[in-house]
C-alpha positions in Angstrom: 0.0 0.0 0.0 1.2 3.6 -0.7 0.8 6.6 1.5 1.3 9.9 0.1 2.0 13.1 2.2 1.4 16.1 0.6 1.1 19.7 2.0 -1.9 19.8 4.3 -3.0 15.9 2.4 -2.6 12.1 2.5 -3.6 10.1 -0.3 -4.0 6.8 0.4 -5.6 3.8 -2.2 -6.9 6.8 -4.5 -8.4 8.4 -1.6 -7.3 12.6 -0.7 -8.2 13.3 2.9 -7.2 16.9 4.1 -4.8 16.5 7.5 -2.6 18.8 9.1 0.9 17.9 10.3 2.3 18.4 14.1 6.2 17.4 15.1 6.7 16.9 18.9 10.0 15.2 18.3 11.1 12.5 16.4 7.5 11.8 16.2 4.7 13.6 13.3 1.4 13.9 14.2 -1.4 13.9 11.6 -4.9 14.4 12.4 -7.9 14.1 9.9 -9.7 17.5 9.6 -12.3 16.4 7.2 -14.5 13.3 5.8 -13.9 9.8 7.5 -11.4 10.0 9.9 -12.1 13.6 10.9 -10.6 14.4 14.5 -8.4 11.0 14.1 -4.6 11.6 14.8 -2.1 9.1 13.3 1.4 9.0 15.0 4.5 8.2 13.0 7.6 8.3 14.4 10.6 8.8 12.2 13.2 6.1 12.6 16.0 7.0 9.7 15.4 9.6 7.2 13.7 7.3 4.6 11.7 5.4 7.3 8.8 5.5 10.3 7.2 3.4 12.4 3.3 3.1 12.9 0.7 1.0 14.1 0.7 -0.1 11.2 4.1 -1.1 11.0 7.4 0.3 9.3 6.9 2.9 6.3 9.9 3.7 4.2 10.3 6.4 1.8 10.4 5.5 -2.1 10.9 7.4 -5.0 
C-alpha cells in the first residue's frame, strides 16, 4: 500500500483526505480535519530519514 503526504493531504488507495501535520519530536502527528477520519490523529515516528514506524508497521520512503 502507498501513503502519500502532501502539504496539508494524504492520499491513500486513491483516496485525498485533508490532514494537518504536528512534530513533537522524532514523532509527526497527523490528524484528519475532514470526511472519514475527521478528529483522528495518526502518530508516526521517524526512525531513519527514509523510514517511520506506525501501528501499522514500518513505512519507508520511495521514490
Amino acid at each position: 500500500m502507498t501513503i502519500t503526504f502532501r502539504d496539508g493531504e494524504t492520499e491513500t488507495l486513491g483516496v485525498i483526505e485533508k490532514v494537518k501535520y504536528e512534530m513533537e519530536g522524532r514523532d509527526v502527528l497527523v490528524t484528519y480535519v475532514s470526511e472519514f477520519a475527521e478528529g483522528m490523529t495518526m502518530r508516526y515516528t521517524m526512525t531513519g530519514p527514509n523510514t517511520a514506524r506506525t501501528e501499522m508497521g514500518t513505512l519507508r520512503q520511495i521514490n
